[in-house]
C-alpha positions, -999 to +999 in steps of 0.1 A: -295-079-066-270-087-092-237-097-082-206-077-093-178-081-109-143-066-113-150-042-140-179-026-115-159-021-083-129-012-094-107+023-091-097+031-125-060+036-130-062+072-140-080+075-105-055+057-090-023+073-075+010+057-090+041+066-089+076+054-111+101+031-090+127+056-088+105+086-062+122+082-032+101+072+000+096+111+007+077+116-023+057+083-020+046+103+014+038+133-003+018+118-030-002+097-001-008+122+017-024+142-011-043+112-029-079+109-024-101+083-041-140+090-052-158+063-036-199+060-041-199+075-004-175+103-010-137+106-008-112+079+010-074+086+011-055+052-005-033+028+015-010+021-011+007+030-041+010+016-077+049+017-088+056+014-124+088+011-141+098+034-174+074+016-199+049+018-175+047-015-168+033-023-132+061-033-108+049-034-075+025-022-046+039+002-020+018+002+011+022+025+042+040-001+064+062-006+034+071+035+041+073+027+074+098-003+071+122+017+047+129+040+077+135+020+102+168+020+115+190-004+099+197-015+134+165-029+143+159-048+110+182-073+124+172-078+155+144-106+160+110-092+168+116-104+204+142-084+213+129-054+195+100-062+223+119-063+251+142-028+240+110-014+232+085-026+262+103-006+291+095+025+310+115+050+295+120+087+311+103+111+284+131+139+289+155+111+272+137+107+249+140+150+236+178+143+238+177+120+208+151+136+184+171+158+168+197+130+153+167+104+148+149+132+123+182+134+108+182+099+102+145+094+091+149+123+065+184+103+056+166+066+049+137+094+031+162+094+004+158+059-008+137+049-036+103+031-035+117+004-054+134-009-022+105-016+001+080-019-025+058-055-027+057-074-056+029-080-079+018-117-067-014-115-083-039-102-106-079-099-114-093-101-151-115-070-160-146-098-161-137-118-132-165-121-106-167-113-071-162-147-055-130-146-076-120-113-060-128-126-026-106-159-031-072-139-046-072-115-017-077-141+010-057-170-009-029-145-016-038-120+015-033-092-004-056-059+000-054-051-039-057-066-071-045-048-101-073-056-129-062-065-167-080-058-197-064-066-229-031-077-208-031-038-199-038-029-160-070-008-158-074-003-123-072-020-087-099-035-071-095-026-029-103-049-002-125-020+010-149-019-021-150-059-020-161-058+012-187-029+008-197-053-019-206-078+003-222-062+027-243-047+006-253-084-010-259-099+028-278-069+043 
């Protein structure tokens, strides 16, 4: 069995979802909810989202928990994870809990508004269209990131996904 490389296991871009930095976090939901990815055993919806600027030039990588950060209230950001804990690790009465969803859908479709651009994760590091698999393996655990955009000609040409590296190598140590 031949070993891969990044060329053989990556998404291309134009399979890819992307979107430019200035969608707002709504639409980045939108488009993740709707993107699906061919995958040798069928479809997969994607984790993330490329975010390019107006050149198209690739800026960052929006995951979900990125989403999911840009809407928390301002409030808790603050606070250190230990007493977000303890506000959060109590027995609370569910009927309290109807008396404030009204205003905190007001506030999630509020924060909705901002753009991509300011919960979005920089580019820390890329894969070369030729680079082998133990390369892949070494940037996503050195830099513990769960994808690599590939370059080709100092153009991005796809991602490679910690999902298809990993399929990889199962497939190699079966």
């Amino acid at each position: 069995m031949t070993t891969k490389f990044a060329r053989d296991i990556m998404v291309p871009l134009d399979e890819y979802p992307h979107i430019p930095h200035w969608h707002t976090l709504k639409q980045a939901v939108a488009e993740l909810e709707k993107s699906e990815i061919k995958t040798d055993s069928g479809k997969t919806l994607a984790r993330a989202l490329l975010v390019f600027d107006e050149s198209y030039q690739l800026l960052g990588v929006l995951r979900r928990r990125d989403i999911l950060k840009g809407l928390e209230p301002k409030f808790l950001q603050s606070m250190s994870i230990h007493d977000r804990k303890q506000d959060f690790d109590i027995e609370s009465d569910p009927n309290l809990i109807d008396l404030s969803t009204g205003k905190m859908a007001d506030f999630l479709k509020e924060l909705a508004g901002h753009t991509v651009e300011t919960v979005m994760q920089p580019i820390t590091a890329t894969v070369a269209y030729d680079d082998h698999l133990a390369k892949l393996i070494y940037k996503m655990v050195s830099k513990d990131m769960s994808l690599l955009p590939v370059i080709k000609d100092d153009v991005i040409v796809g991602v490679v996904r910690s999902v298809d590296v990993f399929n990889e190598v199962a497939r190699i140590i079966r």
